[in-house]
C-alpha positions in Angstrom: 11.7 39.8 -24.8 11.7 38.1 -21.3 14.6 36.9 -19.9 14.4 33.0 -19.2 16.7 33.0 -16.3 13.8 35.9 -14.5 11.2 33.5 -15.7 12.6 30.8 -13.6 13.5 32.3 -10.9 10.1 33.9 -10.6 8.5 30.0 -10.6 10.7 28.7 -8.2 10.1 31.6 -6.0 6.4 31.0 -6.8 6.5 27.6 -5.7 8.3 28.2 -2.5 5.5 30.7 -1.6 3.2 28.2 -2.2 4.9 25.5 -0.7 5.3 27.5 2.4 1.2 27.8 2.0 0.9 23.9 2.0 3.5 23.0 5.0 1.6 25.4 7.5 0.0 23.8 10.1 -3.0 26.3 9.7 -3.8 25.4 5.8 -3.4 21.3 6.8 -5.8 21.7 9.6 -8.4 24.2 7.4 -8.3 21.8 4.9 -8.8 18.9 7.1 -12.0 20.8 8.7 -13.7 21.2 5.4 -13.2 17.7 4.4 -14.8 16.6 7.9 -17.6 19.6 7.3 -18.1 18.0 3.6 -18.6 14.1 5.2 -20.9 15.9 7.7 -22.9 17.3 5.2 -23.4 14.3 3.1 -24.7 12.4 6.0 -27.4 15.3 6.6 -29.0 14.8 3.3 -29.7 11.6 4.0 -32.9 12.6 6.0 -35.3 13.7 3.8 -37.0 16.4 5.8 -33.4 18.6 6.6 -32.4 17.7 2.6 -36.1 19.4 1.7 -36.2 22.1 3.9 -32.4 23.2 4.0 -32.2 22.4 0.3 -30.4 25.6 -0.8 -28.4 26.0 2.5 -27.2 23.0 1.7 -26.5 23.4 -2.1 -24.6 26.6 -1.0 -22.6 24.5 1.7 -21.5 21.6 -1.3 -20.2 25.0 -3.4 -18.5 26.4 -0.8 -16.3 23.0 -0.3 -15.9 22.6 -3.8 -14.4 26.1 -4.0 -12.4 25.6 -0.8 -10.8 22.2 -2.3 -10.3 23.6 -5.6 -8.5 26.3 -4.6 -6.4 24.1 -1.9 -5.7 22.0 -5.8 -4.6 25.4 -7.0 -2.2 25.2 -4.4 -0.8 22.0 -4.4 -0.1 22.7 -8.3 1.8 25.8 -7.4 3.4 24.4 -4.9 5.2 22.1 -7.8 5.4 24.8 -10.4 9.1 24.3 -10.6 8.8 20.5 -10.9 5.6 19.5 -12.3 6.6 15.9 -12.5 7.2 15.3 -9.0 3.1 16.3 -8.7 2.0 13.4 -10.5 4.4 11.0 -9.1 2.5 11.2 -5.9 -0.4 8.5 -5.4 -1.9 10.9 -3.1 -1.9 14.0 -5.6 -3.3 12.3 -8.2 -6.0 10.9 -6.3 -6.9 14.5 -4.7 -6.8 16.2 -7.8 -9.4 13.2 -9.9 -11.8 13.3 -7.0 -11.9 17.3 -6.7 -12.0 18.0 -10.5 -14.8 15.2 -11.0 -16.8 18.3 -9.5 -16.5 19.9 -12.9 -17.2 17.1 -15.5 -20.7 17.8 -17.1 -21.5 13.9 -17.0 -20.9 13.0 -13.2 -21.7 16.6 -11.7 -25.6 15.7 -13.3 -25.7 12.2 -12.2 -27.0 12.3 -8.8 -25.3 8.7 -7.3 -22.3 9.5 -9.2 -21.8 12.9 -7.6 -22.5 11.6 -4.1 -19.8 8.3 -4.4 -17.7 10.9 -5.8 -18.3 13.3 -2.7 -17.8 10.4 -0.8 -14.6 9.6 -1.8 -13.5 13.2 -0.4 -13.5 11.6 2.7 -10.6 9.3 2.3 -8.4 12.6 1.9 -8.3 12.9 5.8 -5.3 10.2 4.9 -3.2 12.8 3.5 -3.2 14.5 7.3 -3.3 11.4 9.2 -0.4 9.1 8.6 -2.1 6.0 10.4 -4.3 6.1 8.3 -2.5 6.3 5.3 -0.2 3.6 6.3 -3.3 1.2 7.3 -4.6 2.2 3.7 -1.4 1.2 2.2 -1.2 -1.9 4.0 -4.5 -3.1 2.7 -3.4 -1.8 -0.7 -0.2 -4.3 -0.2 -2.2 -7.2 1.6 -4.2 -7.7 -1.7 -2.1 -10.2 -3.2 -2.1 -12.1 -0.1 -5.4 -12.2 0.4 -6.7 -13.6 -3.1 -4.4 -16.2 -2.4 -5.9 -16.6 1.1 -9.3 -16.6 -0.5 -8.3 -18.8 -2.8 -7.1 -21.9 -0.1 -10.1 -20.8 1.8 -12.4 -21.6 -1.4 -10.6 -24.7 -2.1 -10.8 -25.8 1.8 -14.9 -25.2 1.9 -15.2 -26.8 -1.3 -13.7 -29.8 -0.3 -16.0 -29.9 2.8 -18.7 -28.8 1.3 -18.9 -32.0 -1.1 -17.8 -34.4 1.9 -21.0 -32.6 4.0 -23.5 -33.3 0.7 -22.0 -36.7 0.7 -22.8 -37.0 4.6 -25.3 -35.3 5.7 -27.5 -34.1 2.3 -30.5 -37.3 3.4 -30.3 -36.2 6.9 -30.3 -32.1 6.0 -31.4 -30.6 3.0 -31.8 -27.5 4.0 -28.0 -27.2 5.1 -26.3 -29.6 3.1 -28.8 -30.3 0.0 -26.5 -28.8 -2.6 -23.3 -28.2 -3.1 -24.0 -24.2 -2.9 -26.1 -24.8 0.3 -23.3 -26.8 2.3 -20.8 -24.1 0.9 -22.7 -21.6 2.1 -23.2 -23.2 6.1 -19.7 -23.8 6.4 -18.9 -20.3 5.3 -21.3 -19.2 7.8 -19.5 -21.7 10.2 -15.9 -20.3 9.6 -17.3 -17.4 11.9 -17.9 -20.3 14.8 -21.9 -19.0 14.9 -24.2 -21.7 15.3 -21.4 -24.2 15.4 -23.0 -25.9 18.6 -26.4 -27.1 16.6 -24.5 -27.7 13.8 -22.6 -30.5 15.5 -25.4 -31.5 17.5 -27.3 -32.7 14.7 -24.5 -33.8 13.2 -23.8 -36.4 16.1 -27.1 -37.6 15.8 -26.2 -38.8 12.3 -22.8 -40.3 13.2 -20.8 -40.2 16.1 -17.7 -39.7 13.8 -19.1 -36.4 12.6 -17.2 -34.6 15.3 -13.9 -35.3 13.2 -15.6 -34.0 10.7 -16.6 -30.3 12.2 -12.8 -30.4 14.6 -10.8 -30.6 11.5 -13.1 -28.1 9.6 -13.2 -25.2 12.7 -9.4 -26.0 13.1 -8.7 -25.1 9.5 -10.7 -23.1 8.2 -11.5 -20.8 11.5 -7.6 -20.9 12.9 -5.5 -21.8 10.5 -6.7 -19.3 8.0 -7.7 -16.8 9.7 -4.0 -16.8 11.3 -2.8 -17.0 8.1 -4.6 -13.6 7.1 -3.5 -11.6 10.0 0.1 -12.8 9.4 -0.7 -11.7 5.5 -1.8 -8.3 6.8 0.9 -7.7 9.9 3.3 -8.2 7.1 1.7 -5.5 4.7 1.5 -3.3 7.7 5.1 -3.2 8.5 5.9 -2.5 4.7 3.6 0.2 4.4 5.4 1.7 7.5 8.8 1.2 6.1 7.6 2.7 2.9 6.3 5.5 5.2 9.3 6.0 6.9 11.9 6.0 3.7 9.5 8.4 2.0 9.3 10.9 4.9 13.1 10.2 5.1 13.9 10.7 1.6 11.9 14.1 1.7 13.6 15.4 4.4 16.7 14.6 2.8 15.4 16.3 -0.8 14.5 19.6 1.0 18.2 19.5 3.2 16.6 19.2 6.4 18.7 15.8 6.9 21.6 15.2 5.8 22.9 11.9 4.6 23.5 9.3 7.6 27.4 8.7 7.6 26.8 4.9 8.8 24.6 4.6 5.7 26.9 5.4 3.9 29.8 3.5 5.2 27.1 0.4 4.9 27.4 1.3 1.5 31.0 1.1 1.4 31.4 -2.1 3.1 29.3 -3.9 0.7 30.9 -2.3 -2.0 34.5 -3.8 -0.9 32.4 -6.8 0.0 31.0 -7.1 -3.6 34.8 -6.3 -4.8 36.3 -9.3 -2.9 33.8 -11.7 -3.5 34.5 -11.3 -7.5 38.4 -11.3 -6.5 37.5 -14.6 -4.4 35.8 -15.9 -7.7 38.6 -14.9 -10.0 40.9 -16.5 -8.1 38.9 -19.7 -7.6 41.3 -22.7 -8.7 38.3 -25.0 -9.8 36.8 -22.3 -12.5 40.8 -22.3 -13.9 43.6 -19.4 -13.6 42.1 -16.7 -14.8 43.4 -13.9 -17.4 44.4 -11.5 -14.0 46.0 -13.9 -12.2 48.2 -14.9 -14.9 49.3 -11.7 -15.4 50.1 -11.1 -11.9 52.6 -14.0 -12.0 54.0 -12.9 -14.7 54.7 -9.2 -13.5 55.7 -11.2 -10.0 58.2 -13.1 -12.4 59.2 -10.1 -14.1 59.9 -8.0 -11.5 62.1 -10.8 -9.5 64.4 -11.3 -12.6 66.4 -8.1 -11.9 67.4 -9.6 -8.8 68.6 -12.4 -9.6 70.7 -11.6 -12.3 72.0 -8.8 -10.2 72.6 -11.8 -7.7 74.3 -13.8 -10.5 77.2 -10.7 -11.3 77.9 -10.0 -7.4 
């Protein structure tokens, strides 16, 4: 019968081997090539003549990058052969390990478009060795809230201008501001400040007081929002590198290359004792009443200056 201590010690020795395998500069940088070989490849069979001629060069090219990902997979999973959890709790492994087993699924590997997407999305693994680019995919990720919201002023703000434009100028224009879907779709096309010269042009020839109308439009709809969505995404940027840095941090720190800061930890402290006076500070508040504590400090203050003063009172 096998020992269970032996068994685990020969998985966590396992997994270190393996881990070693994944933290060598040589395997990220292999890896990398094939996933910058396999977006090269994809963009030569778009040409119909190379994807007839070369047809089983490049069939043999797709297996060998579906070989050389699945056994980089192979890796990664040994790599966490002592903790299997911590592989899943990764974004980044679960995404690898869906788009590189979606090679094997009978379904997508005989649909054509499917395969190709698929293949496609291969190419957003170069994040995994390019932490710019993970962090700018992160802060987009993040930046999603904020933007529906932004879309949803921005919709509100060309609706409302839209309907004041078909009131204005739908006689003058039809072929602008005709419909409601028409004017919607010219002042969309004028948030990006293209043809905003003719627009007002003709709009003056209506009414002079159609420049109020396109200033206030360009100033909020071009400016305001558009300042509004880079402050949405600056802000999801500088997240996603805080969440970047306390990862990296917090791995270090889980494999012992760094240990724990000592002025974290006396920030820790402080607001501990912080947290400790401030319910003291409550306690002792006279407008919530004297509480159960502070009575019975008086009356072990009492009790202890009794003695005293009956000692006083014999002397």
């Amino acid at each position: 019968m096998t020992d269970p201590t032996t068994v685990a010690t020969g998985r966590e020795r396992f997994a270190a081997r393996c881990r070693a395998v994944c933290e060598a500069p040589a395997f990220s940088l292999a890896v990398f090539t094939v996933i910058l070989f396999n977006a090269a490849l994809l963009g030569l069979e778009t040409y119909s003549g190379l994807s007839v001629e070369y047809a089983g060069v490049l069939s043999t090219t797709e297996r060998f990058c579906v070989i050389a990902f699945t056994l980089e997979m192979l890796v990664r999973l040994g790599a966490h052969a002592d903790r299997p959890k911590a592989f899943f709790q990764d974004p980044w492994n679960v995404f690898d390990l869906l788009v590189v087993s979606s090679a094997f699924v009978p379904f997508l590997r005989e649909n054509t478009t499917l395969l190709r997407l698929l293949r496609l999305a291969r190419v957003l693994r170069t994040a995994r060795f390019m932490p710019q680019l993970r962090i700018l995919l992160v802060a987009v990720g993040r930046s999603v809230p904020g933007t529906v919201s932004f879309l949803f002023v921005g919709a509100l703000i060309i609706y409302v201008y839209a309907m004041i434009g078909w009131i204005c100028f739908a006689g003058h224009d039809p072929a602008h501001y005709g419909s409601i879907g028409r004017a919607g779709l010219t002042l969309f096309l004028l948030m990006t400040l293209d043809g905003l010269g003719d627009a007002v042009h003709a709009g003056l020839a209506v009414s002079p007081f159609s420049i109020l109308y396109y200033a206030s439009y360009v100033l909020f709809g071009s400016f305001v929002l558009v300042n509004v969505l880079i402050g949405v995404v600056l802000n999801a940027l500088e997240e996603a590198r805080e969440m970047e840095a306390e990862s990296e941090l917090a791995a270090r720190r889980a494999s012992g290359d760094v240990m724990p800061d000592a002025a974290d930890e006396l920030r820790l402290r402080i607001a501990a004792v912080r947290s400790a006076l401030d319910d003291m500070e409550t306690q002792l508040d006279p407008t919530h009443g004297t509480p159960a504590s502070a009575a019975a400090m008086e009356a072990s203050l009492e009790a202890s200056s009794r003695p005293e003063h009956a000692s006083a009172g014999v002397r």
